[in-house]
C-alpha positions as semicolon CSV with decimal commas, in nm:
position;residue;x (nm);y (nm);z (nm)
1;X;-1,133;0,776;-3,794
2;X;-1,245;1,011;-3,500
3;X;-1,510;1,157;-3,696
4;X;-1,638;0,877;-3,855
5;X;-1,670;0,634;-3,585
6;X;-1,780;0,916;-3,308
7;X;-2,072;0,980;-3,590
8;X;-2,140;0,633;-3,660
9;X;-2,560;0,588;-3,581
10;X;-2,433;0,217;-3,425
11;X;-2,112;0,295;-3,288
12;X;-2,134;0,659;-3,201
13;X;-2,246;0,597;-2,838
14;X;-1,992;0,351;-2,764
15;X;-1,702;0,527;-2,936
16;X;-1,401;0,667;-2,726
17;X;-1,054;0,731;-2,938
18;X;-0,806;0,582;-3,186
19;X;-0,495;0,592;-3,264
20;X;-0,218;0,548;-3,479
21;X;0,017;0,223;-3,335
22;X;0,224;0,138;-3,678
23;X;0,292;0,333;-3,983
24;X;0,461;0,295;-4,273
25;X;0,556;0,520;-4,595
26;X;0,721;0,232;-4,786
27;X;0,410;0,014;-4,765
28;X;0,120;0,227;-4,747
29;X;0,025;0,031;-4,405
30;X;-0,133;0,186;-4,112
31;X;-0,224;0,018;-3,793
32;X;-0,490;0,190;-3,559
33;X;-0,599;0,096;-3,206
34;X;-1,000;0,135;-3,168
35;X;-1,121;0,145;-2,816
36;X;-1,498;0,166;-2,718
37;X;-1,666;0,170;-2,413
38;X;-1,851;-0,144;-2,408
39;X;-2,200;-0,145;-2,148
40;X;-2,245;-0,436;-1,894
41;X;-2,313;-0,752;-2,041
42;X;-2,562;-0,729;-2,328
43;X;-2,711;-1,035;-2,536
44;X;-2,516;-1,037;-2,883
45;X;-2,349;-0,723;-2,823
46;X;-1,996;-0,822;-2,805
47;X;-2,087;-1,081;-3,146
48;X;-2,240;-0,842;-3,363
49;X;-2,166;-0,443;-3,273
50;X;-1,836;-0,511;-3,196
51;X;-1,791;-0,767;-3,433
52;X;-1,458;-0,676;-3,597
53;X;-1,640;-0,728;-3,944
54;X;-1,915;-0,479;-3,908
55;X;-1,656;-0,241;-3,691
56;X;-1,447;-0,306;-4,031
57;X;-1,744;-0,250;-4,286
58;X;-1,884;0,083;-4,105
59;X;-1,557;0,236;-4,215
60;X;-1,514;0,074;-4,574
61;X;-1,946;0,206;-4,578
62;X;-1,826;0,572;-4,479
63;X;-1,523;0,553;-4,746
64;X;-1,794;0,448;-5,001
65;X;-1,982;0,727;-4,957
66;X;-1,748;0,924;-4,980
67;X;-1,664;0,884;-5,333
């Protein structure tokens, strides 16, 4: 997650660590803990950047290219 959010063109900047708060081998589940450094108060920042969606879909775009 390092790697791809550190290297993210929108997120990259903003980007400061994540971690691992909950795993589980029985049911595949992994909970991680994002943090960002967010700059003063910006117009529609907060909606869209850190939008948990497009947070959400730069990962599921960096799994897709993967494959």
């Amino acid at each position: 997650l390092t790697d791809v959010y550190s290297s993210s063109p929108a997120l990259g900047r903003y980007f400061r660590s994540a971690q691992v708060v909950y795993f589980s081998n029985e049911s595949s589940i992994v909970s991680y803990q994002l943090e960002f450094s967010v700059p003063p108060s910006t117009e529609g920042f907060m909606e869209n950047t850190m939008n948990p969606d497009f947070i959400r879909n730069v990962l599921r775009q960096n799994i897709y290219d993967e494959d």
